[in-house]
Every structure is written in C-alpha cells, then in structure tokens.
C-alpha positions in Angstrom: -212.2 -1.5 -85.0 -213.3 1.9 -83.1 -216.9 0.6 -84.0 -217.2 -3.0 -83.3 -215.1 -2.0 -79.6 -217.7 0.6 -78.5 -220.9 -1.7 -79.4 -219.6 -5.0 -77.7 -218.9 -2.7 -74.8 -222.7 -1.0 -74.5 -224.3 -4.9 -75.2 -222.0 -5.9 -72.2 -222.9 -3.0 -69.9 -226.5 -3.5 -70.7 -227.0 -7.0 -70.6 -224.4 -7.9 -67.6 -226.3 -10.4 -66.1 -227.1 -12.2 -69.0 -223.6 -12.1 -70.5 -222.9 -13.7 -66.9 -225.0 -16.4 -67.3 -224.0 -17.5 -70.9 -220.5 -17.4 -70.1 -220.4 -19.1 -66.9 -220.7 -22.3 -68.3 -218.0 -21.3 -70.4 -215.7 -19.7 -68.3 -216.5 -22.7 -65.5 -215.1 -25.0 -68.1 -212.4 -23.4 -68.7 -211.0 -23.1 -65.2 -211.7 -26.8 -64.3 -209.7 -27.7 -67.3 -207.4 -25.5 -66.8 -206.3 -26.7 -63.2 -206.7 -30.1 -64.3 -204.1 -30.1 -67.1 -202.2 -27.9 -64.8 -202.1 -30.7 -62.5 -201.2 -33.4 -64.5 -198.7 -31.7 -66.1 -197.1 -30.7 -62.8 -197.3 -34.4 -61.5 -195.4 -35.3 -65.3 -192.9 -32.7 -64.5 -192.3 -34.1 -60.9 -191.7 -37.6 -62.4 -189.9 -37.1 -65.2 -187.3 -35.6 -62.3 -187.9 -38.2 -59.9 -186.9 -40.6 -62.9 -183.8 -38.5 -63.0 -182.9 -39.4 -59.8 -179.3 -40.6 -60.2 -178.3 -37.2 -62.0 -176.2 -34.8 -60.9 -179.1 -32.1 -60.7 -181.0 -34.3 -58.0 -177.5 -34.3 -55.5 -177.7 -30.4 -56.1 -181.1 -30.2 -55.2 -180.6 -32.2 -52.4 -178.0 -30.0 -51.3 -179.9 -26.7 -51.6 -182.5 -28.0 -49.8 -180.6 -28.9 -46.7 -178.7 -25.1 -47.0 -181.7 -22.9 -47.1 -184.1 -25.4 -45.2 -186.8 -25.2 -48.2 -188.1 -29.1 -49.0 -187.1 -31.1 -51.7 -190.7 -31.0 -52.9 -190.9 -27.4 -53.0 -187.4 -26.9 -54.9 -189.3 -29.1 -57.7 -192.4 -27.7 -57.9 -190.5 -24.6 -58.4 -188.2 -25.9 -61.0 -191.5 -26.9 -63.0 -193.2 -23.2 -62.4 -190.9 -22.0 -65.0 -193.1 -19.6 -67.8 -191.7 -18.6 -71.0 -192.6 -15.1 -72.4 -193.7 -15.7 -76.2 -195.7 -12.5 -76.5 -196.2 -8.9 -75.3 -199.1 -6.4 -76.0 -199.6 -2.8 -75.0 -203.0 -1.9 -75.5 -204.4 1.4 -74.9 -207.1 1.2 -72.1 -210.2 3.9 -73.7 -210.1 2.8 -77.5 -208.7 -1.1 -76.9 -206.4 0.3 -79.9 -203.0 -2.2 -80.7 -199.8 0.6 -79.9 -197.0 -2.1 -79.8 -196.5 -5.9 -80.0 -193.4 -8.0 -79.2 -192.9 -11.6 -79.9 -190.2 -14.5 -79.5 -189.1 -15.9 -83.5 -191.8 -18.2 -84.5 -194.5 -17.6 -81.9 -195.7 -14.4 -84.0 -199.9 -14.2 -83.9 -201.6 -13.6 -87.0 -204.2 -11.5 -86.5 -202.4 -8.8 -83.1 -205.3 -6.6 -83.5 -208.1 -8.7 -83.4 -206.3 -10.5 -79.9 -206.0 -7.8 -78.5 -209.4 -6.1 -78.9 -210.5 -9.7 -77.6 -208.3 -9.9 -74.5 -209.7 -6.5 -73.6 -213.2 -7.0 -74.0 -212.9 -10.4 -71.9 -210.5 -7.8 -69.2 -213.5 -5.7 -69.3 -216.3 -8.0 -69.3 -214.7 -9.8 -66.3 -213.9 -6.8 -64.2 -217.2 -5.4 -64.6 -218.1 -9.0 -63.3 -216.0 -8.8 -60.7 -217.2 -5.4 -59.2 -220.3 -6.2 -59.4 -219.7 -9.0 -57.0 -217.7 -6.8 -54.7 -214.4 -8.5 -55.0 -212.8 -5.7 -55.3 -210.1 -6.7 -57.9 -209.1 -6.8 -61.5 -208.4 -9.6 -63.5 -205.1 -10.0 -63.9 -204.3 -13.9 -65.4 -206.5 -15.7 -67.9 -205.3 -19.5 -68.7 -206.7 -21.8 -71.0 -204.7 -25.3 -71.6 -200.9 -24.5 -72.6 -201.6 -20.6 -72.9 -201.3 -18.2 -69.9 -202.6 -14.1 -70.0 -200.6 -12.2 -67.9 -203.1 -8.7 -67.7 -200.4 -5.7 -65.9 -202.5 -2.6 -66.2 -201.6 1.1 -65.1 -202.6 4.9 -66.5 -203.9 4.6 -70.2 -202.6 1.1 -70.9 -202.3 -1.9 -70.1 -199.7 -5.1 -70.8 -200.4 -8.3 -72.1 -197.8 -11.0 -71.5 -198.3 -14.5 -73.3 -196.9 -17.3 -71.6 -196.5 -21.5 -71.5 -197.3 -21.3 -67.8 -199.2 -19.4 -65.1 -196.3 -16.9 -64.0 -194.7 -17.3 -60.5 -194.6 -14.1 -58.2 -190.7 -13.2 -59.2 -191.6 -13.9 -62.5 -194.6 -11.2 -62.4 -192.5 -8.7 -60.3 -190.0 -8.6 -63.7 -193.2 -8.0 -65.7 -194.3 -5.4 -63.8 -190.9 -3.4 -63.5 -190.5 -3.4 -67.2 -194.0 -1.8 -67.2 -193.4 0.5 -64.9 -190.1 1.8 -67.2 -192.4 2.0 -70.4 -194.9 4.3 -68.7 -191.8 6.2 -67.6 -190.7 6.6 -71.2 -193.8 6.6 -73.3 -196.6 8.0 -71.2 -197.3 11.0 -73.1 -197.4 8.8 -76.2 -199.9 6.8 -74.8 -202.3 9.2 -73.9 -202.4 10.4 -77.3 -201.7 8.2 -78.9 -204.0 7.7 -82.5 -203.7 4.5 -83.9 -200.6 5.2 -86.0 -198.7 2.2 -86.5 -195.8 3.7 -87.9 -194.9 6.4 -85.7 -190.9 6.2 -84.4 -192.2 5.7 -80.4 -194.3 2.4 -81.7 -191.0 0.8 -83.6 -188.5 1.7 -80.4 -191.1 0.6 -78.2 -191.5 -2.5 -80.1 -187.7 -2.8 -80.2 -187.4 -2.5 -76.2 -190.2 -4.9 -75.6 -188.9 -7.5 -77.6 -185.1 -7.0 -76.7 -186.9 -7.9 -72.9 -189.0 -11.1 -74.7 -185.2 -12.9 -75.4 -183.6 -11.3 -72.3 -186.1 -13.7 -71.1 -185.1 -16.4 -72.8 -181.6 -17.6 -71.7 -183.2 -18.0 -68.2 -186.0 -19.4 -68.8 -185.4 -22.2 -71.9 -184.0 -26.0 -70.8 -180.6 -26.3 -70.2 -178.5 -27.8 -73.0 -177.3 -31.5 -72.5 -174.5 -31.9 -70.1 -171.0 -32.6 -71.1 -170.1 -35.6 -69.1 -166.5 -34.8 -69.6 -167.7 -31.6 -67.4 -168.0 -34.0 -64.6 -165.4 -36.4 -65.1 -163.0 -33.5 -64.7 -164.9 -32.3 -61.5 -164.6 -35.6 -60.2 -161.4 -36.2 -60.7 -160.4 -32.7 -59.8 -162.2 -34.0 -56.0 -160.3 -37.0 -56.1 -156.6 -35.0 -56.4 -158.0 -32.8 -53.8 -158.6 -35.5 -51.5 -155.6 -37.3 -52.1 -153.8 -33.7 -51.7 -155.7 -33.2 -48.2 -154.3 -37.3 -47.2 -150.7 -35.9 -47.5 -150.9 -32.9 -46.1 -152.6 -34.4 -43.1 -149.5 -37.1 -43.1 -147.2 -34.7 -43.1 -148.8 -32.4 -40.5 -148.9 -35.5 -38.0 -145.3 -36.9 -39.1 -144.0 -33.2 -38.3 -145.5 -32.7 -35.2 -144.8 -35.9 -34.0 -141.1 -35.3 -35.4 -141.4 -31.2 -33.4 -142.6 -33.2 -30.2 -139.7 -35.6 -30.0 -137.5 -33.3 -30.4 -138.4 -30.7 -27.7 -139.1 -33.8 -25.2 -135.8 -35.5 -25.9 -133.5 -33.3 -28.2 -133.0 -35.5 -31.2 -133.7 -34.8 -34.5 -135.4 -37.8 -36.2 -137.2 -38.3 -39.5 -141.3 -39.7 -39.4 -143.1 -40.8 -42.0 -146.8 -41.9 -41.8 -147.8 -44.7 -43.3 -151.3 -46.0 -42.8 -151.5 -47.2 -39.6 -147.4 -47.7 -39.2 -145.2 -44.7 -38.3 -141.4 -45.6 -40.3 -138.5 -43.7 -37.9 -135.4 -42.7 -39.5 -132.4 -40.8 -38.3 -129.1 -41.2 -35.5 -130.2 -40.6 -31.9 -127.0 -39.8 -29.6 -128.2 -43.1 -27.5 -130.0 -46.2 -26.7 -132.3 -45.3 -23.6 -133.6 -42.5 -25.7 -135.1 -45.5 -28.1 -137.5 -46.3 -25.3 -138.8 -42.7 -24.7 -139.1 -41.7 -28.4 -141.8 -44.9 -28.8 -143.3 -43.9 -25.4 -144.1 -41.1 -26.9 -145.6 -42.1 -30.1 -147.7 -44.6 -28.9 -149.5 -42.4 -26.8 -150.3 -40.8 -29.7 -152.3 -43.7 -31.1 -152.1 -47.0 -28.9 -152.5 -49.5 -31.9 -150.2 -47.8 -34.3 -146.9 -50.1 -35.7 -143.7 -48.3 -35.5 -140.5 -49.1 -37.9 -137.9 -48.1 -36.0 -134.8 -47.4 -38.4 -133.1 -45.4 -35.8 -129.3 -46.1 -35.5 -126.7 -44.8 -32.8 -123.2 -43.6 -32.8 -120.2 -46.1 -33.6 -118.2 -45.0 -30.5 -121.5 -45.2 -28.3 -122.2 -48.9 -29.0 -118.2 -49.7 -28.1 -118.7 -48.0 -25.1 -121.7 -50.1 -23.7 -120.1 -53.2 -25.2 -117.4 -52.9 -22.9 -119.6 -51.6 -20.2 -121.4 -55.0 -20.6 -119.0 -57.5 -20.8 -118.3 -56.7 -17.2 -121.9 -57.2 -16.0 -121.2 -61.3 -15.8 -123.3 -64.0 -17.7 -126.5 -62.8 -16.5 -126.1 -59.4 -19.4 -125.8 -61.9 -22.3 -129.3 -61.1 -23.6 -128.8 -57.3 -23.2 -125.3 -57.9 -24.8 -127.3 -59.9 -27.8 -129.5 -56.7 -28.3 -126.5 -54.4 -28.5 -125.2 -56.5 -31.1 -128.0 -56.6 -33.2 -127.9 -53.0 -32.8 -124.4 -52.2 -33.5 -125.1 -54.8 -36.7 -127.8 -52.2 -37.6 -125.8 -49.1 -37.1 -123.1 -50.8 -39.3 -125.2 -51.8 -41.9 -126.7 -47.8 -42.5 -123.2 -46.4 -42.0 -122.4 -49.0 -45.0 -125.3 -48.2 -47.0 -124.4 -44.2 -46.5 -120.8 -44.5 -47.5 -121.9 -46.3 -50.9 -124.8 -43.5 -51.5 -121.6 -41.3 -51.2 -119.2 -43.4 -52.9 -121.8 -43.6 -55.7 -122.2 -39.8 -55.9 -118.6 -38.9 -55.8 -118.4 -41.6 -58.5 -121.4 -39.6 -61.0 -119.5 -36.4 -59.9 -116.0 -37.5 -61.1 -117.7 -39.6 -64.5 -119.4 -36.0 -65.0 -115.7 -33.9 -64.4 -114.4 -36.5 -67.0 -117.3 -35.5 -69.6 -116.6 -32.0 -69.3 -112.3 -32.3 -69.1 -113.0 -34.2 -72.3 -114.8 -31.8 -74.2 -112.5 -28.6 -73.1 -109.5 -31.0 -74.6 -111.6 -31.5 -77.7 -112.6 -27.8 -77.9 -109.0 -26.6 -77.5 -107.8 -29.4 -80.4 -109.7 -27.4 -82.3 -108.8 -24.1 -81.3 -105.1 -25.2 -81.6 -105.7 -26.9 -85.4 -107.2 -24.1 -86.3 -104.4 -21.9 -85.5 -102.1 -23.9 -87.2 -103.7 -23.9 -90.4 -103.6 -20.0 -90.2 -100.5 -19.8 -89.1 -99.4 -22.4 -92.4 -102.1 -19.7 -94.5 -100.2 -17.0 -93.1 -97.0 -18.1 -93.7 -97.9 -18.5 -97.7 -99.2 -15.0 -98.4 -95.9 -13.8 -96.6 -93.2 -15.5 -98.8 -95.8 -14.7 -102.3 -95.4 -11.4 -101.1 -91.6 -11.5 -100.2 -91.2 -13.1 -104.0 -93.3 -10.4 -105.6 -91.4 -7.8 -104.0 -88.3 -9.9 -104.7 -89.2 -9.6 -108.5 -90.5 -6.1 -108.6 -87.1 -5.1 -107.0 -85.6 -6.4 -110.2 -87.6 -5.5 -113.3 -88.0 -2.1 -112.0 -84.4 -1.2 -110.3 -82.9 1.9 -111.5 -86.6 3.1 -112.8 -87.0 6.9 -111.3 -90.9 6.1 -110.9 -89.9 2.9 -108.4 -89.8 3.1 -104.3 -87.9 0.2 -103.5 -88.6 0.9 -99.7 -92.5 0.2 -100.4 -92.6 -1.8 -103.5 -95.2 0.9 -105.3 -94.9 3.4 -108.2 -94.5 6.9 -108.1 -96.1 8.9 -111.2 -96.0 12.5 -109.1 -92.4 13.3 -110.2 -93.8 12.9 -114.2 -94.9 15.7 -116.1 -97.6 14.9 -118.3 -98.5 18.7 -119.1 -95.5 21.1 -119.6 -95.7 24.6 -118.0 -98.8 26.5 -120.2 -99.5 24.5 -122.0 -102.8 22.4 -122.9 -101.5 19.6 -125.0 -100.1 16.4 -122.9 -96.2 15.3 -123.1 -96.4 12.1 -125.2 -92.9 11.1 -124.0 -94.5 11.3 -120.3 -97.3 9.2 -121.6 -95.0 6.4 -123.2 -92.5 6.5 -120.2 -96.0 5.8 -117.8 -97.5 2.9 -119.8 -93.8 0.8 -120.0 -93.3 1.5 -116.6 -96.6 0.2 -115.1 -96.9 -2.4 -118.0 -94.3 -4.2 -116.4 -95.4 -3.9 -113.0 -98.9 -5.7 -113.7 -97.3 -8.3 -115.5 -95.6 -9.1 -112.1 -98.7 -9.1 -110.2 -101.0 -10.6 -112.9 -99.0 -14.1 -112.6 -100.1 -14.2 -109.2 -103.6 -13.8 -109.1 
C-alpha cells in the first residue's frame, strides 16, 4: 500500500490537467445524478408525509410551526434531512495509511484499506483541483446515489463519516466535535503512528468511535409504530380535563353569584349552574328580597332561566296574610301569590322533616343493630361463666371427697397432715446415726404409707 499511494499521487501531480479532463465527465455525472435522486427522493419523503396527513405527527407539526414561526414546509424538509452514520474512518493524512475503522452491525466494508486509500486519493485529486482553480477550499462531502462522504480533516488525519444522506449543518457540527476530542486524545499516536493494526490506541480508538456510530443511532433510526392506546389515554385524559375545567367554572360562577347576593342583600342562598338555567335553593328572611336576588342574576346574563326554589319563614307568610286580608278585594291576586308561596314553604318544610324523620329512623335501626349484638356478646360472656362456675364447682367437691377419704385411710398415721392433706417422710429415719446401711423398717413403713395414698388419687384420674 505505501507503493501504489505514492505512485497514484506523482501520476496525479504530473498529469493534473489530464486527470481533470478524464474525470470530468465522470465526476459531472455523478453530481447530476446525485441531485436528481436527491430530489426525487425528497419529493417521496414529502408525500409519503403529506399522505399522513390525518396522523398525530402532522397536528404536532402544525403546532411547532405556528410556536417558532418556521413553515410547515421547512419542518418537513428537515424531518427528511435525517443521515445515518454507518461508517467512520481515520486515515492518516502523509501515508493514506488505515489507523481505525468503526461501523454500525451489518454495514461492515470488506476491503477498509483499500476505501480508504481510494477516498483519499479522490480528497487529494479533488483538492489539488480545487486550488488550482482558486476556490480556495477543501473537499469536504462526496455523494454518489444512497452513499454520502462526510471528509472532516485536521493535523495528521483526517475523518471519514459514511452516511444514507448528505449531512445537515447540526449533524456535521456533532462530527466535527467528536473529531476535535480524538485529536485531543490520540494526536501523538497519530503522528507516529506506523501502520500497526494491533496497537492498544487503535482498539480503544476503535471502541470510542463506534460507541459514537450507535450513540447515533437512537436519534437518528424511524420511530417505532405508535401505540394507539398511547393516544386513546391522552385523549381521554383531555376529555376529563375539560369536563374538570366545566365544573370548576360552574362552580366559580354559582359561588360568586351566591358571595354577591349575599353582600347585596344578606341572605345566604344555594346556586347551582346548570346550562343556561341557574336552580336557587335556600330560606330568605322575606318576600321583597325575591325580586332583588333575580334582579341581580339576570344582570348577570339577560337570557338565563332561573329555578327559584327559595322558600320564606312560616311566621312571615302569616304575617302578610293577615296584612292582606285587610287590603279589600282589589289584593286577591297578591293574596293568590302568597298562597302559592306559603303552599311552597310548606311543602320543603314537609319534605325536610321526613329527610330528618328518615335519618333519625336509620340512626335508631342502627342503635338497635348494635344494642343487639352487646346483648348477644354478653349471653355469651354470661354462659360462659356459668359453665365455669358448674366446672369449678366439680373439681371442688372431687377434691373435698379426696380429702374426705385421705382423712380416713391415713388418720392416726404419724407421716399424715390432716391440715394439708399431704405426707410427711422428714420425721422418718431411713439411715440410723453412723451408719451406711438403710433402716428396712423405715423403708416398709414408707412404701405402706404412700401405697395407700396413690391408691386414693389413682381412682380419680
């Protein structure tokens, strides 16, 4: 390889203008191809999205592009500029020598060398091109159909990124700063480096660069097929939110109605929204306070229905009734009213007494339950006892008739107490004064006497 580089390089350095006009055709190709199928995949990207139109990605990207002002358009043609990373080279700059190669599972190139001597003769051959025609520049992307050279090169190397796609300027920046940190790291390396493939800086430099390949990845590869549950939950979750937002919006307008009332006419009164009606609840002290409370609410919204539910004192409808019947014929309609009110007022005061007749009712059924099962718990208690106390009462009168019968066998015997019904033995001498040998008197006198008090106890077990 340190032959063939040196020679293509002297036959392109001698013969520029040549190799410029054999390859033009080439190279002219190549480009017009290349933006053409660049093109037409673009426009299949764009309609493949457009086709999409009802998903949730296209609302998203609606969205987006009315926050940060950017067009629809743009926001697609971004979303199809996306370029995978399948391969990395670092190639030393002087020798076009191979120091480390990276690639993604399954995109592996057969022959690395070989590439990358190619890929730096064409970086060569086209820079010396380039300067030559005063440009000014390096070469820094070569496409051809699906494959895109991304050329980064700085010091003694330089980087070669493969990609499906021409690189976007974000997507070149990340290139470039991974670059810059292996030049950091390995620059010595590079200058000297030799060609040995199996020196430690090559294998962790390989490591690094392809730990950065599928760092690449997760980014950068389709997304995986949406979970429509996902969305169902989302929209849902939107709906409850709503709904949530609807009552809380009732309630705030029922309770400031409800504050209003009350600081404008000093009654405390229950409002509920619903839809367009406003329901009233509650006892107002009297009648010409009815008028003001609706004056009040329908200035809050003119075409709103009000339930009024409101009721008024017992003693305060007597009072205008009698106050009435004194007005003459003419009051007869008022009176009429008043009646229907007082029937009203009746009516809730009925229904209130039977919510509380009901309640004390569930209260007194519930005392009942519980009285019950105290009576039933102390039954038990009480039973319970008895049968003790009858258990009790047995082991007493065995144990008076025991006594009763040890009291007789063994009355008169000097190894007795009477007083506690047990034997004695520390009175009998089994061993005489100095001497080893055991009285067998003592003996015989011990086993009649408790012989015949285990044959008192032994009918009772």
């Amino acid at each position: 390889m340190k032959r063939v580089t040196p020679a293509i390089s002297k036959g392109i350095a001698d013969n520029k203008e040549t190799m410029i006009d054999a390859l033009y055709p080439i190279m002219g190709g190549m480009i017009s191809k290349y933006v053409t199928q660049a093109i037409k995949e673009m426009m299949e990207t764009i309609n493949k999205k457009i086709e999409n139109g009802l998903s949730v990605e296209r609302y998203k990207r609606k969205a987006k592009a009315k926050l940060t002002g950017v067009s629809e358009t743009e926001l697609l043609m971004e979303e199809s500029s996306d370029a995978t990373i399948s391969s990395l080279f670092v190639i030393q700059k002087e020798s076009s020598l191979l120091i480390a190669e990276a690639h993604l599972e399954n995109q592996e190139i057969d022959d690395a060398h070989m590439v990358a001597s190619m890929a730096s003769a064409i970086k060569d051959f086209i820079n010396d091109w380039a300067q030559n025609a005063e440009t000014g520049s390096e070469v820094q992307i070569l496409s051809y159909g699906n494959v895109t050279l991304y050329i980064e090169s700085a010091g003694s190397v330089f980087i070669v990124a493969f990609l499906d796609a021409e690189p976007d300027y974000e997507q070149r920046a990340e290139i470039n700063m991974f670059f810059a940190s292996v030049l950091k790291e390995y620059s010595d390396f590079f200058q000297h480096f030799d060609g040995d493939d199996s020196a430690q800086e090559v294998v962790n430099l390989s490591m690094k660069m392809e730990d950065y390949l599928y760092s690449q990845v997760p980014s950068k590869t389709p997304k995986s097929k949406k979970n429509p549950a996902k969305y169902i939950f989302i929209f849902l979750g939107v709906l409850l939110f709503a709904y949530g937002m609807y009552l809380f919006n009732a309630w705030y307008i029922a309770d400031s109605l409800e504050r209003k009332v009350y600081a404008q006419t000093s009654e405390h009164i229950s409002i509920q929204k619903q839809e367009d009606m406003l329901v009233l609840n509650g006892q107002i002290s009297s009648l010409e306070k009815i008028d003001k409370i609706h004056t009040l609410l329908r200035n809050y919204k003119k075409n709103s229905r009000i339930q009024d539910n409101l009721t008024v004192p017992i003693s305060y409808i007597d009072q205008r009734f009698k106050a009435l019947t004194n007005m003459g014929t003419g009051s007869f309609k008022s009176v009429d009213e008043k009646l229907k009110l007082l029937e009203r007022s009746f009516a809730t005061s009925i229904d209130a007494l039977n919510d509380k007749v009901l309640k004390l009712n569930q209260s007194l059924d519930k005392s009942r339950t519980e009285l019950s099962q105290m009576i039933r718990r102390k039954d038990d208690e009480i039973s319970a006892l008895k049968n003790d106390k009858t258990t009790l009462e047995k082991v007493i009168a065995v144990k008076r008739e025991i006594h009763q019968k040890l009291d007789h066998i063994l009355n008169g015997n000097s190894f007795y107490l009477p007083e506690e019904h047990a034997l004695d033995f520390r009175t009998l001498n089994i061993f005489k004064a100095n001497d080893a040998h055991y009285n067998k008197d003592a003996i015989v006198v011990l086993a009649k006497t408790f012989e015949k008090y285990m044959n008192v106890l032994v009918n009772y077990i």
